[in-house]
C-alpha positions in Angstrom: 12.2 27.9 28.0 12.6 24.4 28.2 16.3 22.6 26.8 14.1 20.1 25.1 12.9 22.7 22.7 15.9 24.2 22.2 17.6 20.9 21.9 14.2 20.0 19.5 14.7 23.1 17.4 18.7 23.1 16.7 19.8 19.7 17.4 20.6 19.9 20.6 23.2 22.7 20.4 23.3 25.4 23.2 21.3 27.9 23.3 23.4 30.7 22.8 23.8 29.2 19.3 20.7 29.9 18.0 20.2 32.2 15.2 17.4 34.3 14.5 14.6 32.8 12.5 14.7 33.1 8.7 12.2 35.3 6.2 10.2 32.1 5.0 10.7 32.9 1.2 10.1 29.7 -1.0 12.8 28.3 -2.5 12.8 25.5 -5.3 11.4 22.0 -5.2 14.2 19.4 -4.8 14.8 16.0 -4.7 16.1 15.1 -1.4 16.4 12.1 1.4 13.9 12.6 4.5 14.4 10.0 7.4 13.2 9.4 10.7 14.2 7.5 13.5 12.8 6.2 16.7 14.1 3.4 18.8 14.8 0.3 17.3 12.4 1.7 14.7 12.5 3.5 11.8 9.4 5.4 10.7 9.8 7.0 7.2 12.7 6.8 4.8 11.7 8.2 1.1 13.7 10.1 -1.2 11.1 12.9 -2.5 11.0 15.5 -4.2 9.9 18.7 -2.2 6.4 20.7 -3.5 5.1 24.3 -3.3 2.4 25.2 -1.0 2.2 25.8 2.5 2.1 23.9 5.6 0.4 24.9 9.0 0.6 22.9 11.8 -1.6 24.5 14.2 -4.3 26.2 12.7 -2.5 29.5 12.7 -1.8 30.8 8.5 1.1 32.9 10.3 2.6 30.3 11.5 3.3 28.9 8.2 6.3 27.2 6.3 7.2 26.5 3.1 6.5 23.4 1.2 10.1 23.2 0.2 11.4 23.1 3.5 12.1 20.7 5.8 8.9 20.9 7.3 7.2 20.6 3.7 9.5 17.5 3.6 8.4 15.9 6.4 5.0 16.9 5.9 5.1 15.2 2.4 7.3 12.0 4.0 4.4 11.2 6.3 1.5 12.3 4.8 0.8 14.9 7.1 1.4 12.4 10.1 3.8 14.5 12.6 3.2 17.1 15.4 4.5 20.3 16.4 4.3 23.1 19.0 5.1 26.9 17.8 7.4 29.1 20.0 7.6 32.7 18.4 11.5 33.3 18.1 12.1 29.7 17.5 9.3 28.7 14.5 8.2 24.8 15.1 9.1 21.9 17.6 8.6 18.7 16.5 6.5 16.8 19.5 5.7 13.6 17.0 6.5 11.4 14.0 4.2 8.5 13.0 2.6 8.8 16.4 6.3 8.6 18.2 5.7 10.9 20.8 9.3 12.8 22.6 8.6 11.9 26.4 6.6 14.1 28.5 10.0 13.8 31.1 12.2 15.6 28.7 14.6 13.1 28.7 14.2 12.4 25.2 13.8 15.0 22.1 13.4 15.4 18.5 16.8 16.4 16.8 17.4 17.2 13.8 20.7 17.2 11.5 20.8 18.0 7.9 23.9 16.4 6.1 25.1 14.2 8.9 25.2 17.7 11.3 22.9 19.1 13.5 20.8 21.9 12.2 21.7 25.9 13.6 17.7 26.2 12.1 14.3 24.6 12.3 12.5 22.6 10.4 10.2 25.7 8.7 13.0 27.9 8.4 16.1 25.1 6.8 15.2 25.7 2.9 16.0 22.3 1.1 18.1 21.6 -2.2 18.9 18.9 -4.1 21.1 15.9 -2.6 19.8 17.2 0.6 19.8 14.6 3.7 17.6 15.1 6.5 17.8 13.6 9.5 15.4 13.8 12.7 16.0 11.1 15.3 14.4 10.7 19.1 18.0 12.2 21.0 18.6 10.5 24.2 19.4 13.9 25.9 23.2 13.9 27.6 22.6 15.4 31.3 24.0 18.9 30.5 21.4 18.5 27.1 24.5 19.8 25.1 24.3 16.1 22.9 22.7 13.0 23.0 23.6 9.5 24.4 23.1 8.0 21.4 24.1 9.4 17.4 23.7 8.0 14.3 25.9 5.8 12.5 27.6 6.3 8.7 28.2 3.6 6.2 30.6 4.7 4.3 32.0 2.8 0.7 36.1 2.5 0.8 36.3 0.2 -2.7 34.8 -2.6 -4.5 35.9 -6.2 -5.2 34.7 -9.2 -7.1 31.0 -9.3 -5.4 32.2 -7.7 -2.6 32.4 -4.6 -1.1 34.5 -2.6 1.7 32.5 -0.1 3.4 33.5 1.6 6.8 31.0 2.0 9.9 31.9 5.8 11.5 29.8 7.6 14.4 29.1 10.8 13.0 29.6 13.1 16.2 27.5 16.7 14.8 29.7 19.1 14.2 31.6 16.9 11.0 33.6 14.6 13.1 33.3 11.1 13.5 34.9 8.2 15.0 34.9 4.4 13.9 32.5 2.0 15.4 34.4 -1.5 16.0 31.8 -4.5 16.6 28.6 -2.8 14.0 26.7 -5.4 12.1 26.1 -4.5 8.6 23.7 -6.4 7.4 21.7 -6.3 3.7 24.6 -8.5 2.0 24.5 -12.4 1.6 25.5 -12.4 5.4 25.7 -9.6 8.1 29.3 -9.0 9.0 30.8 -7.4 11.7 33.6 -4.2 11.7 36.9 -4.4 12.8 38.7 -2.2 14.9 39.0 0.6 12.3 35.5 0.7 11.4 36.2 -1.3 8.1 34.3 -4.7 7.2 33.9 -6.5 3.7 30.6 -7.6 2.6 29.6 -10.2 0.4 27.1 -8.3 -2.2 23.6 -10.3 -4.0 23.3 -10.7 -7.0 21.3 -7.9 -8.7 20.4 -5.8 -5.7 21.5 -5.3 -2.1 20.4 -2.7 0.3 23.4 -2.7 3.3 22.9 -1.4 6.3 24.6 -1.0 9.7 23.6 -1.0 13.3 25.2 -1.1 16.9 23.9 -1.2 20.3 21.7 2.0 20.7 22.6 4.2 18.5 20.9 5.3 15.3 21.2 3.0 12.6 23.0 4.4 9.5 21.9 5.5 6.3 21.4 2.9 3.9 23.9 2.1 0.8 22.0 0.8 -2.3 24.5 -1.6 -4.0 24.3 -3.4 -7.5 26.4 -6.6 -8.4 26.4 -8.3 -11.9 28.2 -8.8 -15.0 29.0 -4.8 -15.1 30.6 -5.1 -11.6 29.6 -3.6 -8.6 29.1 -0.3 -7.0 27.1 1.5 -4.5 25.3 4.5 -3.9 23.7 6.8 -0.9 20.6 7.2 -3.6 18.9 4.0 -4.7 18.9 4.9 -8.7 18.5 0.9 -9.8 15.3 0.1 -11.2 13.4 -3.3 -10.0 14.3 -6.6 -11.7 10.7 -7.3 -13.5 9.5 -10.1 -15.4 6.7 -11.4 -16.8 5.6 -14.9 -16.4 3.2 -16.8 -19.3 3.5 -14.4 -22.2 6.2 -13.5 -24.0 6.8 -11.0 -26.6 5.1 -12.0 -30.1 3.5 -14.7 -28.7 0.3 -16.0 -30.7 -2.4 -18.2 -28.1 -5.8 -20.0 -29.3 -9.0 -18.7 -27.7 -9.2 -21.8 -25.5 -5.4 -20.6 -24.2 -5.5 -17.2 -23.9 -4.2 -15.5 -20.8 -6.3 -15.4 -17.9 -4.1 -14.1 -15.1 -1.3 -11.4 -15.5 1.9 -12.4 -13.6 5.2 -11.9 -12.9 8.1 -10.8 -10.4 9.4 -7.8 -9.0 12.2 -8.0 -6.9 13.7 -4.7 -4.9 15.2 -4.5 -2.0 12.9 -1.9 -0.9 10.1 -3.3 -2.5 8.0 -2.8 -5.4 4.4 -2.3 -7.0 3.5 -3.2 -10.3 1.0 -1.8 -12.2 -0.2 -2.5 -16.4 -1.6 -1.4 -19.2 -3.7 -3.5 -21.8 -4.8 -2.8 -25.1 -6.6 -4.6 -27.7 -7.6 -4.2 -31.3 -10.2 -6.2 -32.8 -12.2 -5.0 -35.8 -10.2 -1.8 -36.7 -11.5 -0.8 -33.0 -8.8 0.0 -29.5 -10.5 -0.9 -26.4 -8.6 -0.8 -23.0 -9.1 -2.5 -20.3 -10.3 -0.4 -17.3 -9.4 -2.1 -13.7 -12.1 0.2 -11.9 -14.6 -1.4 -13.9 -13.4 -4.8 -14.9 -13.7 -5.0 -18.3 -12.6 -3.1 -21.5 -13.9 0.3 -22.8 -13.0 2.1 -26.2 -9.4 3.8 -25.9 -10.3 7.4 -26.2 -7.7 9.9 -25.8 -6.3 8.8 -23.0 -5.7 5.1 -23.9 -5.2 2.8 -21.2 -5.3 3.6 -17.4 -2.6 2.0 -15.6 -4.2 -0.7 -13.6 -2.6 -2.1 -10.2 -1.6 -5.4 -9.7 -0.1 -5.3 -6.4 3.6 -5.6 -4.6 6.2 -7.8 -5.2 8.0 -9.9 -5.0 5.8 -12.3 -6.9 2.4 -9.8 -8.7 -0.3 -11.3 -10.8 -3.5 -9.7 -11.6 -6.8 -11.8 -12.2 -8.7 -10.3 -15.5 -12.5 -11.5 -15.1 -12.2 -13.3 -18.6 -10.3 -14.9 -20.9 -9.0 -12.6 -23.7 -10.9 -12.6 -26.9 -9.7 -12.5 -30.1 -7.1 -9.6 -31.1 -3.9 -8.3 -31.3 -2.9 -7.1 -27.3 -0.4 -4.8 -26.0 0.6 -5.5 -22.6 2.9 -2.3 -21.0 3.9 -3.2 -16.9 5.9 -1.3 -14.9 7.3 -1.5 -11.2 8.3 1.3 -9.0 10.4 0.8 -6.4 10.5 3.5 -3.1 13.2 5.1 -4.8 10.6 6.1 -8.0 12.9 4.2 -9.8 10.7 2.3 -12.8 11.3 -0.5 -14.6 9.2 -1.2 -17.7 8.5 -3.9 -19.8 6.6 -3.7 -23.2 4.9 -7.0 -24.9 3.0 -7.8 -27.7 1.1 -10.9 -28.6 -2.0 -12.0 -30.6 -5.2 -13.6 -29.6 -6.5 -16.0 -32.7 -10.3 -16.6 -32.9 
């Protein structure tokens, strides 16, 4: 057996320390943090939540895993888009993510870690729960395949100050050590700054949101910290749970236009770090009737019971959505809403009038 699926299977821990493979009994959906790295590259990084229902690799219903493990997660993460080879004894070995292939040499394999440490269990046999990290990055393989040349970095939060914050750069080592990385760059502030000999660097925070980061030479870059600064002070998080900042641009709640004024084109901002899509829902009623307008086909139907169908109007930073008309006469109700990576939602309810 080759050290590259072992290493591939347990995070590159010997082989003696593998354990035998698990029942693969279901366990609950959970809302957890998938992430994978390649060099200089990072392919997927979504916080999901996991989902019933098996997931077969190679064709084989026997060799199947749960939807609420960490191969469910990373089947959900990429939409399917990652390879693996089944070794009876072992379950699956990832070969691909996003069509980032381990080298055919060996010198390079999948490893995975689950809460910054390598995994004693594969991807179809690690059952998730909530608050879950997971980790699979392309492991540099030490000669002796017993680690890898390069590990992944921690940002860590020490305190906050006025618009600042002190964070600490460590190299997590596996097996819940770590050491401090002097010379990172954290970047995702108003300036990247660079860490001390401890580790330890202050960072200048936006206004609103900032997404910090930290990187150094070739190892793997950290997880992200998703910080918020305003009037409320500042703080940080491993989870991104701030909504996007949303506005709309033209209309304003209880506004009253002529005919020869009313709205053409739906706009706005939507600012995330991560980014953000924006999607509406209109309403009118004219007459004692609701009509809604339906993007698919461009103009406005009766309500029904499902009212209006949310209607995309693209990413941000800066959306706006063409309608193929001027609004007619009516009382409107405009609902948009932008969703960040995160699932976090930010919506914004308007209502304004239409005179004939």
């Amino acid at each position: 057996m080759s050290r590259r699926i072992i290493g591939s299977v347990i995070g590159a821990l010997a082989a003696a320390a593998l354990a035998a493979p698990l029942a693969h009994a279901a366990g609950s959906p959970a809302r957890i943090n998938v992430r994978a790295e390649a060099p200089g590259r990072t392919l997927v990084d979504r916080t999901l939540t996991t989902q019933r229902g098996a997931v077969v690799k190679d064709g084989t219903s026997a060799h199947s895993c749960t939807g609420t493990s960490i191969a469910g997660a990373l089947e959900e993460a990429t939409a399917g888009d990652w390879d693996a080879t089944w070794f009876d004894g072992l379950g699956y070995a990832v070969d691909a993510i996003m069509g980032v292939r381990a080298p055919a040499d060996f010198s390079a394999y999948w490893a995975l870690w689950v809460n910054g440490r390598t995994s004693m269990t594969g991807v179809c046999d690690t059952e998730l729960h909530n608050g879950d990290d997971v980790l699979e990055f392309l492991c540099t393989a030490t000669p002796d395949f017993s680690s890898c040349t390069n590990l992944p970095l921690e940002l860590q939060v020490v305190r906050p100050h006025r618009g600042s914050m002190d964070v600490k750069v460590v190299l997590l080592r596996g097996d819940g050590t770590s050491t401090p990385v002097a010379g990172a760059t954290v970047s995702g502030g108003l300036k990247p700054v660079r860490t001390a000999a401890d580790g330890s660097a202050n960072v200048k925070l936006r206004t609103g949101q900032s997404t910090l980061r930290a990187t150094h030479s070739d190892d793997v870059p950290s997880n992200r910290l998703h910080c918020h600064h305003g009037q409320h002070g500042a703080g940080c998080g491993s989870r991104d749970r701030t909504p996007p900042e949303l506005t709309v641009k033209g209309i304003a709640d209880g506004d009253t236009f002529d005919a020869a004024h009313a709205p053409r084109t739906l706009r706005g901002i939507a600012r995330d770090p991560s980014g953000a899509g924006v999607g509406f829902r209109l309403t009118r009623r004219a007459d004692g009737a609701c009509t809604a307008f339906d993007g698919d086909k461009a103009r406005f139907r009766p309500c029904g019971r499902r009212g209006a169908t949310l209607v995309d109007a693209g990413d941000g930073p800066r959306w706006s959505y063409l309608l193929p008309a001027r609004l007619g006469p009516g009382s409107y109700r405009l609902v948009v809403i932008a969703t960040d990576d995160a699932l976090n939602r930010r919506v914004l309810r308007l209502r304004f009038v239409v005179e004939g």
